[in-house]
Every structure is written in structure tokens, then in C-alpha cells.
ZAPA-577007 format. One line per 10 residues: number of its first residue (from 0); their letters; for each residue z, x, y of N, C-alpha, C. Coordinates in steps of 0.001 Angstrom, whole numbers, plus 500000, padded with zeros to 6 digits. Layout:
N
NUM = a = Z X Y Z X Y Z X Y  ...
END
This chain:
109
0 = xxxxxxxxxx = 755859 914550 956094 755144 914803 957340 754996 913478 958075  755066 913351 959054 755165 911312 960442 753775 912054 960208  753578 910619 960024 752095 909926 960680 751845 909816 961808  750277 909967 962238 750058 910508 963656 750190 908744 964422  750346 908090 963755 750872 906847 964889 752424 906791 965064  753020 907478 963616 754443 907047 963942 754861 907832 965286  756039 907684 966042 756913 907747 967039 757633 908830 966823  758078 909180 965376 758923 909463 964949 758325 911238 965067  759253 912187 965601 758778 913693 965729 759733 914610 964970  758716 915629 964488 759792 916707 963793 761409 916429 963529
10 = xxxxxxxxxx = 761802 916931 965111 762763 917031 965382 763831 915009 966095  763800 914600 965101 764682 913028 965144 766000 913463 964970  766328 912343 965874 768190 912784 965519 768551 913674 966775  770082 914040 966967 770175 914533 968048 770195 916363 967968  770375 916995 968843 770075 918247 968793 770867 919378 968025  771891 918762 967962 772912 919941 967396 772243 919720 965903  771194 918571 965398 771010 918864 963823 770231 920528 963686  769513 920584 964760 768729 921515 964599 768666 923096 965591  769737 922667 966852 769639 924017 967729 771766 924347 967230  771704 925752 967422 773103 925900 967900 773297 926964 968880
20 = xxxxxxxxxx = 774766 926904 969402 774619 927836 970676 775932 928896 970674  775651 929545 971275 776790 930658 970750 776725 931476 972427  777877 932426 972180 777854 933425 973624 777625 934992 973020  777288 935720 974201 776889 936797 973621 777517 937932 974319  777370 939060 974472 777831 940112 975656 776806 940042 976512  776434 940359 977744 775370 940602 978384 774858 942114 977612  773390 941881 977659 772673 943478 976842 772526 944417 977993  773188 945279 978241 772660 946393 978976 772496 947564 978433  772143 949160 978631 771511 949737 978678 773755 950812 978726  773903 952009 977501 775437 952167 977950 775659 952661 979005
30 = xxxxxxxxxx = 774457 953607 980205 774967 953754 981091 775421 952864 982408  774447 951669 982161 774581 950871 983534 775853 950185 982999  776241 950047 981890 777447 949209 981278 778319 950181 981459  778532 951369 981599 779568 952017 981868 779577 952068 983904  779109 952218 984473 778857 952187 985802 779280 950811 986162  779138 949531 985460 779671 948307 985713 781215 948180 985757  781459 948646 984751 783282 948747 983844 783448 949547 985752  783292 950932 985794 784118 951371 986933 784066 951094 987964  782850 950459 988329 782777 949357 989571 783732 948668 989858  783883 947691 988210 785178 946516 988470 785900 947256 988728
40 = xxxxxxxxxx = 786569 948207 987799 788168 949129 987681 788177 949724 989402  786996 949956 990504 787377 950621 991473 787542 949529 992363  787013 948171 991738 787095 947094 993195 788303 946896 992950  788893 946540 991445 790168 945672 991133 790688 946952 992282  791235 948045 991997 791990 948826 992538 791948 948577 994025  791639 948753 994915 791298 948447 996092 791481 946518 996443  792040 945574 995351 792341 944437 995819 791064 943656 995960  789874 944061 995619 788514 942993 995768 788387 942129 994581  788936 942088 993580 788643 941144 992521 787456 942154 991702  786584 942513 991311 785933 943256 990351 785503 942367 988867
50 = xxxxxxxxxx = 785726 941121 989150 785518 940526 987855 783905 940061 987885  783527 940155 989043 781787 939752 989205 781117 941221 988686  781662 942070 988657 780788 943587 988353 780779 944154 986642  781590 943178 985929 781938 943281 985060 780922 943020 983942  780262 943291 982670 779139 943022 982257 779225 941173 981997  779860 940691 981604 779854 939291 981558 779088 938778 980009  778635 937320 979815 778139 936888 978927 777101 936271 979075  776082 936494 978041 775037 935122 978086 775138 933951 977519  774706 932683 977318 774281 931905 976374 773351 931891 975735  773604 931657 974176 772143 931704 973637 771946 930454 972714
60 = xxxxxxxxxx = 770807 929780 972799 770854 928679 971902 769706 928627 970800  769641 929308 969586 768594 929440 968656 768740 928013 967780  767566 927857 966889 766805 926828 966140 767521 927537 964499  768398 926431 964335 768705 926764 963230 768324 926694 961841  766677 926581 961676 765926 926660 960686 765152 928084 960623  765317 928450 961847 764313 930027 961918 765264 931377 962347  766088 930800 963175 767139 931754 963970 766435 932340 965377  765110 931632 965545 764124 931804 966484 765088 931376 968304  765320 932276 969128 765655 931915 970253 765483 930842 971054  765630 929910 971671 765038 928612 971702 765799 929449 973803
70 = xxxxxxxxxx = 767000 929413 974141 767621 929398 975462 767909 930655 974871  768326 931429 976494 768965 932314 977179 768925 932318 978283  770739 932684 978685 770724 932210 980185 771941 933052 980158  772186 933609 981338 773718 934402 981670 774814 933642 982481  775719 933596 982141 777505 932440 982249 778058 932989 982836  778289 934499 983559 779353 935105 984367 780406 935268 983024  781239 935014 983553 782444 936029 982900 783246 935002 981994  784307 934934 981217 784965 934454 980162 784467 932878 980194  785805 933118 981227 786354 931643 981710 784924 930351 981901  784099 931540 982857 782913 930253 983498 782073 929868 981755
80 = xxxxxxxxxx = 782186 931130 981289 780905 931025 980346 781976 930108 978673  782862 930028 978796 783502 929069 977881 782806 927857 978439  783084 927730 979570 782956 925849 979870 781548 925645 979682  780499 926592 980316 779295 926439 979914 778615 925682 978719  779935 927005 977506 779436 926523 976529 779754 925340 975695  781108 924832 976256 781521 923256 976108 780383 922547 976451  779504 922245 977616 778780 921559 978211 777779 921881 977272  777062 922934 976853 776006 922737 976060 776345 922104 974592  777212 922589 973685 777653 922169 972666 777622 920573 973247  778536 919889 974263 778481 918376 974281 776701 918234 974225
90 = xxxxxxxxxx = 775682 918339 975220 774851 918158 975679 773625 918075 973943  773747 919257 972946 773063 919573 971931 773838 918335 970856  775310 917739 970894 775425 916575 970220 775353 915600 970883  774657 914776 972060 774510 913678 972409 772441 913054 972525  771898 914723 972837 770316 914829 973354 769629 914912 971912  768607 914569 972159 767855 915420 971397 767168 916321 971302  766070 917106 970761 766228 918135 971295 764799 918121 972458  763960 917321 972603 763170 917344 973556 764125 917291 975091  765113 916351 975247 765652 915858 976114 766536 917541 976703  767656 917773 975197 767860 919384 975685 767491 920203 976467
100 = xxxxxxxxx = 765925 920315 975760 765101 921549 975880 765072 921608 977813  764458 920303 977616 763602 919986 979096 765174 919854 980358  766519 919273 979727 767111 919758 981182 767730 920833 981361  767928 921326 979803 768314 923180 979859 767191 923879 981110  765829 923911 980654 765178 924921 980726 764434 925044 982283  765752 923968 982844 765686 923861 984203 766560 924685 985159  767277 925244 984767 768439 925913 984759 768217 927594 985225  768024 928037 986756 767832 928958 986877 768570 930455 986388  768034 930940 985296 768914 932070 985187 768760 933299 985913
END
């Protein structure tokens, strides 16, 4: 247990010792997830692109001592929500996790 003068907190070291982050499906409900799917399938058809109507992904970044949710935030679709999760993965091995927490949880989802 740090001593209440030391500096030193729980969580020392950088973040990936203790958070990890993963992608998820977006959670919906199967009818609005089926009403999404034919949205896209009727925009693609018609030439509008349909990839914004599509259910998409979240990010999630839990505490890997509890499995306790720490982030959630939604990435749009494959492509955007890969790089996302490059950027957090870099961000959870360079921060720690106060530093994480606080410029993640700035991040309007």
C-alpha cells in the first residue's frame, strides 16, 4: 500500500499495465438493427453511400484487474473505428492512466 506522502499512486507505470481496449458491435435493440441494415441496403441502392446507417462499432476500454468498464465511445464504421483503436492502444502505452482517463473522457460521444 504508498504511503500517504509518497507520490507514488495505485496505478504507476503507463496505462496499458492496467486498462485494455477492444471494439465492439454497436448494442441495439434487433429491430432498430434490422431497420438500420435496410436503410444502408436502400441508400447503397439508390447511389447514396449507406455506410453511415449501418450499425457500426464502439470502443471500449475496461480495467484489467476487474473487467470493470473504464470508456465507451462509438467509432463509426470499420475503417474509422480501426484507427481509433490504433490511437488508443498507442495513447494506453505511452499515458498513464490518470493522463488517459482525463484526455479520453473528453471526447464527445
Amino acid at each position: 500500500m504508498p504511503d500517504a506522502r509518497s507520490s507514488e499512486t495505485p496505478f504507476s507505470g503507463n496505462a496499458a499495465e492496467y486498462l485494455s481496449a477492444d471494439l465492439v458491435a454497436r448494442r441495439f435493440n434487433p429491430l432498430v438493427r434490422a431497420a438500420r441494415y435496410v436503410a444502408a441496403f436502400a441508400l447503397s441502392a439508390f447511389g447514396f453511400g449507406g455506410e453511415s446507417a449501418l450499425p457500426g462499432f464502439e470502443l471500449i476500454v475496461i480495467r484489467l484487474d476487474t473487467g470493470a468498464e473504464v470508456l465507451r465511445i462509438a467509432v463509426g464504421q470499420f475503417e474509422e473505428a480501426t484507427h481509433v483503436l490504433a490511437n488508443v492502444r498507442d495513447d494506453l502505452s505511452r499515458l498513464t492512466v490518470e493522463q488517459f482517463v482525463r484526455e479520453w473522457r473528453h471526447i464527445d460521444a
